[in-house]
N, C-alpha and C positions, 0 to 999 in steps of 0.2 A: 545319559541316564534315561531309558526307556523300559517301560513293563509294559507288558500287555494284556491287555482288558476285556471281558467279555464284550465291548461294543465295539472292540476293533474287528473282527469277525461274525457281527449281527447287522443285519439289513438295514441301511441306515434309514432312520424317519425321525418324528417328531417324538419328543420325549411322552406327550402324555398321549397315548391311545397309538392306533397304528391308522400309518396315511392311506387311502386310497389312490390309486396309481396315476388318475388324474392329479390328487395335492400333492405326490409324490415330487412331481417336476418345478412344481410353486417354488419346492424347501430347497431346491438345488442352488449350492453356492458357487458362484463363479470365480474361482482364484485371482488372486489380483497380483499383479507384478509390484514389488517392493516400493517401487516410481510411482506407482496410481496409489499406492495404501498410505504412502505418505504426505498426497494427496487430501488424501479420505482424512486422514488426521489431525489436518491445518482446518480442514472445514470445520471442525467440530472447536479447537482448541480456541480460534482468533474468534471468534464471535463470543465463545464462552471468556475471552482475555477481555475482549470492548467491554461485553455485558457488566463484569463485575472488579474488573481492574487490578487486577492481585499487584503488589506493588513488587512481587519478590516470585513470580513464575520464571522467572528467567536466573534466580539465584542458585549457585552451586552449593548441590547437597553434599557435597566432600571435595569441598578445595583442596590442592596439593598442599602436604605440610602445612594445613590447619586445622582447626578444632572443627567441630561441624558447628556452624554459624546458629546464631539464636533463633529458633523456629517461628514461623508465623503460622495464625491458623488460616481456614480456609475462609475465605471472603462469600464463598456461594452458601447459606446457609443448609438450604435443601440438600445440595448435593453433599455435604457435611452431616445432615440428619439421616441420608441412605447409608452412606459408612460407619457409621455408629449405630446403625439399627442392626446392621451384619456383624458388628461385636458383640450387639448384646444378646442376639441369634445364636452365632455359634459361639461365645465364650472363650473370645479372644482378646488378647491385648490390645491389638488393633488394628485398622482397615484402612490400607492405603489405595485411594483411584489412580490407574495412571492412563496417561496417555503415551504409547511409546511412537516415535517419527524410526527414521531408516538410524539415526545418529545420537537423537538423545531422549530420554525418558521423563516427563514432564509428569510433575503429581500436582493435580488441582487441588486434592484433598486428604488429608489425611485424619484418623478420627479414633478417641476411646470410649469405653464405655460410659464414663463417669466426666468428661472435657463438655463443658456449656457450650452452648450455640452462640449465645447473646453477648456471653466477656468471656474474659481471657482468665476460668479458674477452672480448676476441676478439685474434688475429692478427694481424689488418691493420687499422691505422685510421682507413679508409675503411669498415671493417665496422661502427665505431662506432654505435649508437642516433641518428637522427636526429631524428624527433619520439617515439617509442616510444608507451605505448600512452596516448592521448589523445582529444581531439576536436575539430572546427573545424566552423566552419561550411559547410553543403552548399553555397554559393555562393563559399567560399575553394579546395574541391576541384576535381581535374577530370573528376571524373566527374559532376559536375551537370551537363555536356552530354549526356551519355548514358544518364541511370538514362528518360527520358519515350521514348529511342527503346526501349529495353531491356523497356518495360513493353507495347510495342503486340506484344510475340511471340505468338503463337498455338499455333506448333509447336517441336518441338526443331530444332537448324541440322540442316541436311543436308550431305554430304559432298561436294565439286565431284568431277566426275568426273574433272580432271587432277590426278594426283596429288600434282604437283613446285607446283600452285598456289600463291601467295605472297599472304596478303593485307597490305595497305596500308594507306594515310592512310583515314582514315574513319568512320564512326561508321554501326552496323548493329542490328537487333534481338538481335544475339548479341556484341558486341565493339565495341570502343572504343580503337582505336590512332592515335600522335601518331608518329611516325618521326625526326622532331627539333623537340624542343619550341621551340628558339628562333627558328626562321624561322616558328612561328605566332604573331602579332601580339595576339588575341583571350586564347591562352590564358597569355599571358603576364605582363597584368594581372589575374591572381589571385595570391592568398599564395601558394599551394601552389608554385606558379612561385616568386616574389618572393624568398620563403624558401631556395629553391634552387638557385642558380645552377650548380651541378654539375649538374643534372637536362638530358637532353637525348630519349633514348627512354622512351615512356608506352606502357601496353599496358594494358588492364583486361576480363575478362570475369563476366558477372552469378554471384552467387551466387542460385540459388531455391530456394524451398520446395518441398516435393512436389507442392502447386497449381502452381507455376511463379511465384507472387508475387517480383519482387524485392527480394530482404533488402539485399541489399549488393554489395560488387566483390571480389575477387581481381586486386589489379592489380601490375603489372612495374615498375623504376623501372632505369634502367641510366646511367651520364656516358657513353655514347658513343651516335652515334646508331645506327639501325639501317635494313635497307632495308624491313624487315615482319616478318611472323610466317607459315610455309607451314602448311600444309596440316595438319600432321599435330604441328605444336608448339600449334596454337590446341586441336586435341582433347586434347592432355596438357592444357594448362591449365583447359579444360570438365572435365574429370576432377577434377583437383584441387579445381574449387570446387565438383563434388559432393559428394568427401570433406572438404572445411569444412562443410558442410552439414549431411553425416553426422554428422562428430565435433557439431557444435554439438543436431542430435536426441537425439544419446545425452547433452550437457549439459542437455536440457530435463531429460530422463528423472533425472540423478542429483540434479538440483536440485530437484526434485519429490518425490525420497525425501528429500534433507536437508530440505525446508520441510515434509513430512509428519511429520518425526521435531520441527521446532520447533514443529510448532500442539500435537501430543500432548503432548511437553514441556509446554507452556504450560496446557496442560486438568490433568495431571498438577500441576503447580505450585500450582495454584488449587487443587487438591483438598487439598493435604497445606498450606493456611496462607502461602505462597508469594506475592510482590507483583512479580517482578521476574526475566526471564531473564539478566540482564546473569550473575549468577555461571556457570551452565551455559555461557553463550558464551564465557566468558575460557578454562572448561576445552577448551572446542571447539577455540576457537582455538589453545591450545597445544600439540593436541595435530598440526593441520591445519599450525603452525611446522614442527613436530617432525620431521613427515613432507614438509619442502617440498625437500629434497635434499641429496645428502653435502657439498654447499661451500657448504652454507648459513652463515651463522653462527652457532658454537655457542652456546647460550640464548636467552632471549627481550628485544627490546626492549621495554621497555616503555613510552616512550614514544608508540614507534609504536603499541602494544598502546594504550594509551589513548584515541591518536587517534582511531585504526578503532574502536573503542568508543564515542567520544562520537560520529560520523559513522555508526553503525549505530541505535544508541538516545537520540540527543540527551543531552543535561544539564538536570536541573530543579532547578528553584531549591527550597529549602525557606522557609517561612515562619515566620519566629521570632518574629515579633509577639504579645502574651498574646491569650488566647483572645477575652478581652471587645473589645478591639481588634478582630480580625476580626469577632465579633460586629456590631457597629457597622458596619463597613464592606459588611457582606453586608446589613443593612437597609436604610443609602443607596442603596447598587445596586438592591434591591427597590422601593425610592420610584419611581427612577426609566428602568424597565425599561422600562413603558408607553410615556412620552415619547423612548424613544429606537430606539421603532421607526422605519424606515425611512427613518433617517439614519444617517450615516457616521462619526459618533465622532472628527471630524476636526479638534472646537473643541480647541485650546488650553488652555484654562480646564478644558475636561472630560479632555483626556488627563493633564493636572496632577494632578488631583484623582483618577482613576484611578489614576495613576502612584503617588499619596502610601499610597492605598488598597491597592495590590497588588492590584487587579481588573484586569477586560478593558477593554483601551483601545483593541482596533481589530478589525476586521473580517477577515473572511477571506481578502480581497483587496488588505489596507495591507500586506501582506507585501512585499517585493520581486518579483516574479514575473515579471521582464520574460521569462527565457527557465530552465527546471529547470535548464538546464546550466551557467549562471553559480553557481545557488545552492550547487548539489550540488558545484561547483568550488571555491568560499569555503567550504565546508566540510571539504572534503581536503584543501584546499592552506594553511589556517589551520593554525599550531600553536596549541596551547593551550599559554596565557602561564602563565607557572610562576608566577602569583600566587592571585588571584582563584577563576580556575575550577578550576585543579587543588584549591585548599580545599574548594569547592564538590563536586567530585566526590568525595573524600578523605570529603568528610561524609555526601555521598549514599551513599555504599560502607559507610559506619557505623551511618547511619541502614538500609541493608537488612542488614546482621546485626542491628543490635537489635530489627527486626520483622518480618522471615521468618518463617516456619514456629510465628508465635502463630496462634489461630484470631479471624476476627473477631468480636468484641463487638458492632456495631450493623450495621446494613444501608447506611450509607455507608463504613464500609470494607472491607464485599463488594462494593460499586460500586464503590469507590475502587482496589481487589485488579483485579476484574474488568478493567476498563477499561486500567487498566497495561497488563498480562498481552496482551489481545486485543491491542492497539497495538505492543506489538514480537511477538507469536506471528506477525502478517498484515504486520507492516512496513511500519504506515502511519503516518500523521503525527498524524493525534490520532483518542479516540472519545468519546461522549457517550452518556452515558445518559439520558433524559430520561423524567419521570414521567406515565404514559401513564392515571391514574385520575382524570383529568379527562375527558380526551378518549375514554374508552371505558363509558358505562354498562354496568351489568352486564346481561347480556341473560338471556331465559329456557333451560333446557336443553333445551327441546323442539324450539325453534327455532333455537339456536345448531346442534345435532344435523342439522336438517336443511337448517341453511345450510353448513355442513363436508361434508354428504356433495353437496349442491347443487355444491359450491367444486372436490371432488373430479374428479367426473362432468364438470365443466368444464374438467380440467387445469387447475385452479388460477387459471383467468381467474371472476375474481367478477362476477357481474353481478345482484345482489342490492342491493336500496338500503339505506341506511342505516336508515331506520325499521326494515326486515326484519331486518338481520342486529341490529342495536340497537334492542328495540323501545320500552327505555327513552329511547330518543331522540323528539323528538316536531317535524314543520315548527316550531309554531310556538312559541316563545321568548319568553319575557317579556324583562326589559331586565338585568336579573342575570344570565341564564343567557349574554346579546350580549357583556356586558361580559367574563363569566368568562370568554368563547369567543375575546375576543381578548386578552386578556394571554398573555404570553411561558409558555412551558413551565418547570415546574421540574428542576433539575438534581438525578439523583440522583449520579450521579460521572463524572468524566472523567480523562482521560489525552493528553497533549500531548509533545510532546519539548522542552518548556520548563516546563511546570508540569503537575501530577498533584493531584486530593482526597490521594493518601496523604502526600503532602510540604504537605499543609494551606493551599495558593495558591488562589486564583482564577484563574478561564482567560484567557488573554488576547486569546483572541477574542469578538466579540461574537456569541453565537448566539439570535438570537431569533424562535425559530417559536411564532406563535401556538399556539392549541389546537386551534382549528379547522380549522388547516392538517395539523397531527400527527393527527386524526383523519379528516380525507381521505385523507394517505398509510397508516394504516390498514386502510380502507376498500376503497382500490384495490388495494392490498398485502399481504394479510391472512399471507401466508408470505412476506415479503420482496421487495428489488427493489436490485437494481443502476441507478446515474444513471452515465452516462458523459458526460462534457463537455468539448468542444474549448477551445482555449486562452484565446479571446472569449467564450466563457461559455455559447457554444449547444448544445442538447441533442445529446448523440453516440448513433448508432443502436451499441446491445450486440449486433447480432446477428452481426457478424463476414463478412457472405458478400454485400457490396457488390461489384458488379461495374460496370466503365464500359466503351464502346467501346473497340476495340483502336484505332480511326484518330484518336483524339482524346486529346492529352499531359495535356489538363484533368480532374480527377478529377469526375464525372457522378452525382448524386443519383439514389438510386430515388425514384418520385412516390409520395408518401404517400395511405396506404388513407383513403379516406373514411370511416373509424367512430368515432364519437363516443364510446365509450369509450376510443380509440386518443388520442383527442384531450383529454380529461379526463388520462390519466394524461402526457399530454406537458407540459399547462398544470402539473399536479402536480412532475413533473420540472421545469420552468422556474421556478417560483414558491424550489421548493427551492434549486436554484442560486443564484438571489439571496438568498437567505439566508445562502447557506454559497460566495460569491464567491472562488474563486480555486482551489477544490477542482477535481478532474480526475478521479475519480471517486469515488464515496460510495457504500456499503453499508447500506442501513436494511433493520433487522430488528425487528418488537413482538415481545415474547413474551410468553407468552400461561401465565395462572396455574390449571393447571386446578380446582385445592382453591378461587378464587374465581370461577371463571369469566369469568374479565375479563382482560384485560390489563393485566400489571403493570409495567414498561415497555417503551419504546423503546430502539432500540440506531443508533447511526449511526456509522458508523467513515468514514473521507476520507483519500482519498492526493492530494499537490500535484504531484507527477512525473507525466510522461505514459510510465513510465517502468514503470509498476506502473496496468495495471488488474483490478479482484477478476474473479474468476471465478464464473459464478452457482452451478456445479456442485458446487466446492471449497469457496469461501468463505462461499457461503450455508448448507450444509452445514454447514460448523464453527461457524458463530454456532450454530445450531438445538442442535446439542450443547454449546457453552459456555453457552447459556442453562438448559439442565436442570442442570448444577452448580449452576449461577448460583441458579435456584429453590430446590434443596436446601439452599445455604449460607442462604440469606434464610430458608427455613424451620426450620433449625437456630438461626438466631439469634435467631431471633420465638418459638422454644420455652425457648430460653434464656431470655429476658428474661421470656415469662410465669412459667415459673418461680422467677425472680427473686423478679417482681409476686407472685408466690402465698407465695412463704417471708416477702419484707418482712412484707406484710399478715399471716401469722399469727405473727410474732415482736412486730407492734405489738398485735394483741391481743392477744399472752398477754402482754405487759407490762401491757396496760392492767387485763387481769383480774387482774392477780396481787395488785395490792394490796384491790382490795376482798375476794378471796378469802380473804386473812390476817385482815380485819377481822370475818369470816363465819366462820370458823373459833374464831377467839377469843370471841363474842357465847359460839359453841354451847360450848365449855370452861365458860363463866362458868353457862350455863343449867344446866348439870349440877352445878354446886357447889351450885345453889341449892335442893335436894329433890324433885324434880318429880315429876310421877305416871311411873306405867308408861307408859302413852301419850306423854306428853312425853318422855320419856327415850327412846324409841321415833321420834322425829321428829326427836328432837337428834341421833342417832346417825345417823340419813341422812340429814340437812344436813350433817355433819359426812365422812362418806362420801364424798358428792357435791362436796362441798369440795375433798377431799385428789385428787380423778380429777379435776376441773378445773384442779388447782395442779397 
């Protein structure tokens, strides 16, 4: 459905006045490939999700074969007051904001004329929440006819030069209007339709970023229909989805200091003995209740509180099996780590035997994953049954007062600490430590010195071989060192939102990177690297500044640089992926021990949402400093325990001496009964001396 418009053939510029040929290039928009705009749309959506926690964004607005579920309103008030300001403008039912991804259509907001900000009433009820704040898929909405024309814009609309202008049915680079939805045939086999048989005028225009990337709609919904929208109602609504726009940059902005204040929190926690944000967040949250308005409800639910709790940090299991038990079962897993490389863990017999175990029983990818917004929906929209899990967490809430704020004792519950901690500080799904003194000989300092300032002088692209930077490495390998190179990495600690080292489980993924794999990716990585991965598993470009033709709705790959290093760290990126199947982007970080000169482990962290990818600036950053605690605490507790070692040992010798030394003391008593010369009594008296300073 296309008409066309006086601004499709007017010189594009800025709607109010006419650009000069210098501001002319300013307004130029850069088309973005479907891959970058969706992108662009997680930037805006996951900060605006941290900031205000909608408990039902990830809920479906038209489940198969059911009602449409009980609405919620929007949690961001502001952005609730801009949608309701647009109805009571243009004199419609109501204003839905969305944010549309390549796959699903997320509505932060939906809003009527007469629906409160403060409670849950309105006046008239037809003002009632219809789907409230939700999400369906981009092919149930209808703006999935228009986000591919919306994306070929180049410039901002221009202004027709009749004033009293009226635009119409049609779909354009700037606008997407239905005049009466029921005499179009096409769009009335969608839910969006289906669900609404009151819906009759559709209106929609793009929300963009300062590039001009398509994030999402600002659109109209009214029961009557309409003849159009003139001239000067479609600029008020361009206005308006600037200031959605606006409000949502200044939501990056505050969500950026609240996730600044939980990674510091988190570094902070680790430092003072700490395993676990979850108490700092209840305080957060109560106090974010507190403050959510005068008609709120007085106190706090805690139910709810709970929910949003297990839906922000998962629930892990503890493991109460006695020690020797796990023992045993951590050696069977060792037998057979080797043999269950690059299989899928799918046998029956072996999930059994896993399952009896309390190890890893599936891979990365046996999760469900058909689409994040199912999962993350079966997450919010589950209560947690007042039997089972509530114990489960009732315990877990026991078990972190009984072991907060001790200091750790060995180097896997610094791993086991650390690992927690980074995993809800980054708010990602699990992290792994993995022990990196296989895979890195210790190199000389002369050379390490000038492979660091070589690594420098490069911005950080290494193009140094392994022999060079490792000269303890050598081509060629006897059949010991093949074998050592392909068995599975060891685990120093991890953290999952089902099971953690500090609650004494096994993971229940299967992660098995060779050695020789862990020391390529430190080779090409030597200060870290972000994997970004599309849904299918194929390597995603991080650099963010994909462009595609403006004449073509099909998202358009740049052609990849011919350089063989380019291509070493891609095959690295892919090999890793299949490793860690289902993840959507990973974070690997070595770090590096300067007191040995080696590296002492790996760090890997992995988010399953496409919903959250790391940032290299931010997040690479914050490893680099949680791993200098990380080294301090391993070095605090490696001084511990030698001192230990150093007290045992001289408390087992001076037991062992002390009785010969009673035996040596008694001889020289008896030698002096018996007359001796001057000289002997002279030798018995410093034996006897030298006795009582050794006792």
């Amino acid at each position: 459905m296309t008409e066309s418009t006086p601004e499709d053939d007017a010189r594009p510029g800025l709607r109010r006045g006419e650009p000069s040929e210098e501001q002319e290039d300013s307004y130029f928009m850069r088309p973005r490939t479907e891959r970058a705009r969706e992108r662009d749309v997680f930037r805006y959506l996951h900060p605006w999700a941290e900031a205000n926690q909608p408990a039902f964004i990830s809920r479906a607005a038209f489940p198969d074969d059911q009602n449409t579920p009980e609405p919620e309103a929007c949690p961001d008030i502001t952005l609730a007051a801009l949608a309701q300001l647009g109805a009571l403008r243009m004199n419609v039912r109501r204003v839905v904001v969305s944010l549309i991804s390549c796959t699903v259509e997320y509505v932060p907001a939906e809003s009527t004329k007469s629906m409160s900000l403060q409670y849950d009433v309105v006046e008239d009820p037809k003002d009632a929440p219809w789907i409230g704040t939700c999400s369906m898929k981009r092919s149930e909405g209808l703006n999935d006819f228009a986000i591919d024309h919306w994306r070929k814009a180049t410039h901002l609309r221009q202004l027709p030069e009749d004033p009293v202008f009226y635009y119409t049915a049609g779909i354009s680079k700037h606008h997407f209007i239905i005049p009466d939805v029921h005499r179009q045939k096409d769009e009335k086999q969608r839910a969006f339709v289906k669900r609404a048989s009151w819906l009759r005028f559709f209106a929609s225009v793009p929300l963009r970023d300062p590039r001009g990337s398509v994030i999402g709609s600002y659109t109209l919904l009214d029961d009557k229909p309409r003849f159009g929208i003139s001239a000067h109602e479609l600029s008020y609504l361009e206005d308006m989805a600037d200031t959605v726009t606006d409000h949502l940059e200044a939501t990056i902005v505050r969500a950026q200091r609240q996730r600044s204040e939980r990674l510091i929190q988190g570094l902070a926690l680790f430092n003072n003995g700490m395993d676990s944000l979850r108490h700092w967040w209840l305080q957060q949250d109560d106090r974010r209740l507190y403050k959510a308005g005068r008609y709120r409800k007085q106190g706090i639910d805690r139910s709810g509180q709970d929910r949003r709790l297990a839906a922000e940090f998962g629930i892990q299991e503890s493991n109460d099996r006695p020690l020797a038990q796990r023992r045993l079962a951590r050696l069977r897993r060792g037998r057979g780590r080797n043999a269950s490389l690059g299989t899928s863990g799918s046998n029956s017999a072996a999930e059994k035997t896993r399952e009896s175990e309390n190890v890893g029983g599936r891979d990365f990818g046996q999760e469900s994953l058909k689409n994040d917004s199912s999962r993350d929906s079966s997450r919010s929209k589950e209560p947690l049954k007042a039997g089972r899990q509530q114990k489960e967490e009732k315990g877990a809430a026991q078990d972190q007062k009984s072991h907060s704020g001790l200091p750790a004792t060995s180097p896997t519950q610094a791993y086991g600490r650390a690992s927690n901690l980074l995993r809800e500080a980054l708010h990602a799904e699990g992290v792994y430590f993995t022990d990196a003194n296989m895979a890195t000989p210790a190199p000389r300092r002369s050379r390490l010195k000038s492979s660091e300032q070589q690594s420098e002088q490069s911005e950080g692209t290494s193009t140094t071989s392994a022999s060079e930077r490792y000269p303890g490495s050598t081509s060629d390998t006897d059949a010991s060192d093949k074998d050592s190179n392909d068995r599975p990495c060891d685990l120093n600690g991890f953290s999952s939102r089902k099971r953690s080292t500090i609650k004494g489980t096994e993971s229940e993924y299967l992660f098995n990177l060779p050695v020789k794999r862990l020391e390529s990716l430190i080779r090409r990585f030597p200060r870290g690297h972000i994997f970004n991965y599309e849904d299918s598993g194929d390597v995603l470009s991080s650099s963010g500044d994909e462009t595609g033709s403006a004449g073509s709705g099909e998202a358009t790959e740049p052609k990849p640089v011919p350089d063989s290093r380019t291509n070493r760290k891609d095959r690295d990126a892919q090999k890793l992926g299949q490793i860690m199947p289902g993840a959507r982007t990973i974070a690997f970080f070595p770090v590096w021990d300067s007191s040995s000169e080696r590296y002492r482990t790996c760090l890997f962290v992995w988010s399953m949402t496409p919903l959250r990818y790391f940032d290299p600036a931010e997040d690479i950053t914050y490893l680099a400093a949680f791993s200098h605690s990380l080294l301090a605490e391993l070095g605090r507790v490696e001084a511990m325990a030698a001192d230990r070692a150093k007290s045992t040992f001289i408390s087992s010798m001076s037991h062992e001496l002390r009785s010969p030394l009673h035996g040596v003391l008694a001889g020289a008593e008896f030698l002096l009964e018996s007359e001796p010369t001057a000289f002997q009594e002279q030798m018995i008296s410093t034996i006897s001396m030298a006795g009582r300073t050794l006792l």
